[in-house]
N, CA, C and O of each residue as an XYZ file, in Angstrom:
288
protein
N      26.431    -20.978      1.422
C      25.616    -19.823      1.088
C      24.369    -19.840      1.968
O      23.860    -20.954      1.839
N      23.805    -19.242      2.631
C      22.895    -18.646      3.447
C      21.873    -19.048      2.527
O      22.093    -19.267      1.335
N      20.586    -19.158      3.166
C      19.264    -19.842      2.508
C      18.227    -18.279      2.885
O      17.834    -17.867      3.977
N      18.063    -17.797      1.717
C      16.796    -17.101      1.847
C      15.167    -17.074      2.519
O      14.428    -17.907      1.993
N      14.795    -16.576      3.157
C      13.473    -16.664      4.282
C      13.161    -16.101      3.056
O      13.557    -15.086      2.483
N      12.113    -17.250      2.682
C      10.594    -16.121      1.902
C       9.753    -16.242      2.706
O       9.447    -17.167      3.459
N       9.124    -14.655      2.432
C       8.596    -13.939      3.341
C       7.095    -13.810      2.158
O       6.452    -12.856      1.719
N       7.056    -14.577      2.068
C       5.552    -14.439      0.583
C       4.494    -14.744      1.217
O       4.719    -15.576      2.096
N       3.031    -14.296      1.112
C       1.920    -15.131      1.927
C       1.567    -15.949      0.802
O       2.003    -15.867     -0.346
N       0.365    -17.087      1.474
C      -0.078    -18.092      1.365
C      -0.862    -18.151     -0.242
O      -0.723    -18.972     -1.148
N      -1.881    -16.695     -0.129
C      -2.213    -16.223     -1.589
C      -2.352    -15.095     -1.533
O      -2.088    -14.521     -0.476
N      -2.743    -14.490     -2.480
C      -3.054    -13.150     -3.356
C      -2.214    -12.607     -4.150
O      -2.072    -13.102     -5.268
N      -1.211    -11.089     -3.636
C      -0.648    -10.500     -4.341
C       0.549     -9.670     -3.456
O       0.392     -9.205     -2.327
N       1.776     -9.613     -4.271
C       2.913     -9.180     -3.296
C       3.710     -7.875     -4.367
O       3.753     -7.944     -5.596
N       4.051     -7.201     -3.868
C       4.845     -5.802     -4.481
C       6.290     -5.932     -4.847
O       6.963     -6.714     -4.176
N       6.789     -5.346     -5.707
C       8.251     -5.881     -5.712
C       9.310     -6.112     -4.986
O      10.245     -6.807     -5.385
N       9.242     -5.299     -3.341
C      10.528     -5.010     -2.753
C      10.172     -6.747     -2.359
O      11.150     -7.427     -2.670
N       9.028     -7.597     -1.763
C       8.647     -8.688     -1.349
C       9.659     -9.847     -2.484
O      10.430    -10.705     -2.054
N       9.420     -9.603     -3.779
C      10.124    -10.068     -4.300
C      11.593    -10.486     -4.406
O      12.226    -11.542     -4.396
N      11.883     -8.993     -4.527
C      13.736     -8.995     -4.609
C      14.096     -9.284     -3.664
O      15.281     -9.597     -3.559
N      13.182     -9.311     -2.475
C      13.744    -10.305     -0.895
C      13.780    -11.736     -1.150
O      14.204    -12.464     -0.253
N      13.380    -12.256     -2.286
C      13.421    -13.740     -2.209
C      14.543    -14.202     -3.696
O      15.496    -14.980     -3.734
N      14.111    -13.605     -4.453
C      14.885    -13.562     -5.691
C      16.105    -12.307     -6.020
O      16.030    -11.078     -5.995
N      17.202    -13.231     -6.325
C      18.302    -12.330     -6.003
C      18.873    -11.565     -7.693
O      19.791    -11.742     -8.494
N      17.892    -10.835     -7.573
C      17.682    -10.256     -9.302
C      17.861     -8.577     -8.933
O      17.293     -8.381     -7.859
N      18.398     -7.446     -9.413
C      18.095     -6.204     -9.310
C      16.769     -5.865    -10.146
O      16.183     -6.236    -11.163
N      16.665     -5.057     -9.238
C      15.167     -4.323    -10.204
C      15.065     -4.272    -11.960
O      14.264     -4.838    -12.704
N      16.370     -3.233    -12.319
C      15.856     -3.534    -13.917
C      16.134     -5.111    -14.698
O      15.549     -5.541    -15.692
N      16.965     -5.628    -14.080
C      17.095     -7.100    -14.411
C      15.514     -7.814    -14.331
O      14.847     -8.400    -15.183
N      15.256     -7.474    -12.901
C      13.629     -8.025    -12.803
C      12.383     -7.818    -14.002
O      11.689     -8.652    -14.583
N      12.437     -6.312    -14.087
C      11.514     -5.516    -15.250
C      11.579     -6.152    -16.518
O      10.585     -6.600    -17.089
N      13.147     -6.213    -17.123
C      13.446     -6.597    -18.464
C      13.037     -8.218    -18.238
O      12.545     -8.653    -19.280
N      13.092     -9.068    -17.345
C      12.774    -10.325    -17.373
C      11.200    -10.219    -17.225
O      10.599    -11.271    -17.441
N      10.680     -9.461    -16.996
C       9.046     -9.323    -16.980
C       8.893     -9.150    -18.493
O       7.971     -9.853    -18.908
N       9.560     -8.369    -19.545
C       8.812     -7.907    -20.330
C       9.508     -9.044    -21.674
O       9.170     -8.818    -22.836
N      10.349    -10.079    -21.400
C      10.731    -10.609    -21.865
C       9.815    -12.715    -21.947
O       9.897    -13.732    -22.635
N       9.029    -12.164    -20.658
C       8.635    -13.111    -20.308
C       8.937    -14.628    -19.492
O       8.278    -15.641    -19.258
N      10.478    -14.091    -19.185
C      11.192    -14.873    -18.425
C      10.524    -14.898    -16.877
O      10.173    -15.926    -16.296
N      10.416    -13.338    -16.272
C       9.185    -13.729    -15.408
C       8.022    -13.479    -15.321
O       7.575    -13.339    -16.459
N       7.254    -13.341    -14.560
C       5.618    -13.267    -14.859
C       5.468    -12.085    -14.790
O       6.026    -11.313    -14.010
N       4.476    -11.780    -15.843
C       3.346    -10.541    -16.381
C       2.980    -10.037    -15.134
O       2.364    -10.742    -14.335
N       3.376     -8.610    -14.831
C       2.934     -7.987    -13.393
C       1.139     -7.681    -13.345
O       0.620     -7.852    -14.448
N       0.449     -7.384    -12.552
C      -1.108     -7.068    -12.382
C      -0.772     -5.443    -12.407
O       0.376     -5.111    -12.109
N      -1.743     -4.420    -12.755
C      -1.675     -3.158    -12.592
C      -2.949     -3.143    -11.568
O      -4.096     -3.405    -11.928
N      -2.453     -2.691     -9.832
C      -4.226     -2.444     -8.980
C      -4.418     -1.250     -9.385
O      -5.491     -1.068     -9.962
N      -3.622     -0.233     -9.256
C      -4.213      1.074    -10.013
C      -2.913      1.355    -10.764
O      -1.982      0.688    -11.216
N      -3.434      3.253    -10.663
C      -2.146      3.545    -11.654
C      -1.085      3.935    -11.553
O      -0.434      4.366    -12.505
N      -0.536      3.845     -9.957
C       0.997      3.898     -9.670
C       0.903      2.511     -8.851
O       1.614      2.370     -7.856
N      -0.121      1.315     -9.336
C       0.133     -0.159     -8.265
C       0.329     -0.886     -9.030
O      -0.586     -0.991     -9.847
N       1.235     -1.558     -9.195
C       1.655     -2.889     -9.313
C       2.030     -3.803     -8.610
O       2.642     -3.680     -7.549
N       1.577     -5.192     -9.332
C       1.886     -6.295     -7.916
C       2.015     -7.116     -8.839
O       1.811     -6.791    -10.009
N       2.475     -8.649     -8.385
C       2.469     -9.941     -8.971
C       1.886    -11.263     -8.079
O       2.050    -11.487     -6.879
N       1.199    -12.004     -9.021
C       0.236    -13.523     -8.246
C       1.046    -13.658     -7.667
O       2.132    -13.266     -8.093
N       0.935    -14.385     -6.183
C       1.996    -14.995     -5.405
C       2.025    -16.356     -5.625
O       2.807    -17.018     -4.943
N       0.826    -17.301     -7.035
C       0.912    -18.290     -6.950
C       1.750    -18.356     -8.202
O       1.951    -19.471     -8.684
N       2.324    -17.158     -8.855
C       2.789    -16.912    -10.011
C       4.536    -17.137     -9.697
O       5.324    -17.877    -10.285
N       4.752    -16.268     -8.633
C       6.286    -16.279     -7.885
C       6.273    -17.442     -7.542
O       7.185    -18.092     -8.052
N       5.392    -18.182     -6.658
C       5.872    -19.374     -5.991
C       6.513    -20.385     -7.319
O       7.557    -21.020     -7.466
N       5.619    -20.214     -7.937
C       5.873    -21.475     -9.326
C       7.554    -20.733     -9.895
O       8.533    -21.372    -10.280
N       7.476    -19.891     -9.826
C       9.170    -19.033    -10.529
C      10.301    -19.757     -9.842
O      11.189    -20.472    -10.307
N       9.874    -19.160     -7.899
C      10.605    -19.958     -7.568
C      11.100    -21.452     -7.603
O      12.242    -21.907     -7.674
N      10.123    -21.940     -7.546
C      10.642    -23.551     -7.796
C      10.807    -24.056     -9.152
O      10.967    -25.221     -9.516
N      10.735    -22.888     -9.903
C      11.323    -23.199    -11.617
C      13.047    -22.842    -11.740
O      13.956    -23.389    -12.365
N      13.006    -21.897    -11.012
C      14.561    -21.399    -10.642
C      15.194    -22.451     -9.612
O      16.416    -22.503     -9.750
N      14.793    -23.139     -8.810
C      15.371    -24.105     -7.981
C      16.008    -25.313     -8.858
O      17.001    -26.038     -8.789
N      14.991    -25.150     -9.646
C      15.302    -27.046    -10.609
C      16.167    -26.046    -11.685
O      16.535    -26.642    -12.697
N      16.428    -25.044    -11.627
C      17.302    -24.812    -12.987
C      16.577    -24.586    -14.065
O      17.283    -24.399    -15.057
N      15.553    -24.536    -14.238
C      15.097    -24.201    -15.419
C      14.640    -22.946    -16.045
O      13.644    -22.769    -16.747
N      15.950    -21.728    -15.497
C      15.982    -20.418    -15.210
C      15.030    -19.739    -16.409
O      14.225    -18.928    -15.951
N      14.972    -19.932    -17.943
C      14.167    -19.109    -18.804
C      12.687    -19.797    -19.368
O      12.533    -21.002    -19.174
N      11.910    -19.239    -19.868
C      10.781    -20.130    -20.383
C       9.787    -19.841    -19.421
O       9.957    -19.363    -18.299
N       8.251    -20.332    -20.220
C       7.741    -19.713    -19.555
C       6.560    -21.772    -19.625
O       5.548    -21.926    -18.942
């Protein structure tokens, strides 16, 4: 299986398409795991912006690496 390039910066904040490039989730799969708390609580910058910590994803990712796919 091919190894995913994340494409995430170092810090701040990244938009969803940034996401679903690294995590192989569809969008409403993504949403319902947001509101479920499986993944992290999105930021609102205004009122059609949303974004998520990138120190928030990084930690997802390497929670999803070790398998420890739900939980927060």
């Amino acid at each position: 299986m091919a190894q995913r390039k994340l494409s995430l910066p170092e810090f701040g904040v990244v938009r969803l398409p940034q996401i679903l490039a690294c995590i192989p989730v569809c969008e409403s799969a993504w949403w319902e795991g947001c509101r479920t708390g499986r993944y992290p609580k999105p930021v609102k910058l205004g009122p059609r912006t949303t974004a998520w910590r990138v120190e928030d994803i990084k930690e997802l990712i390497e929670r999803l690496g070790k398998g420890e796919g739900s939980g927060k």
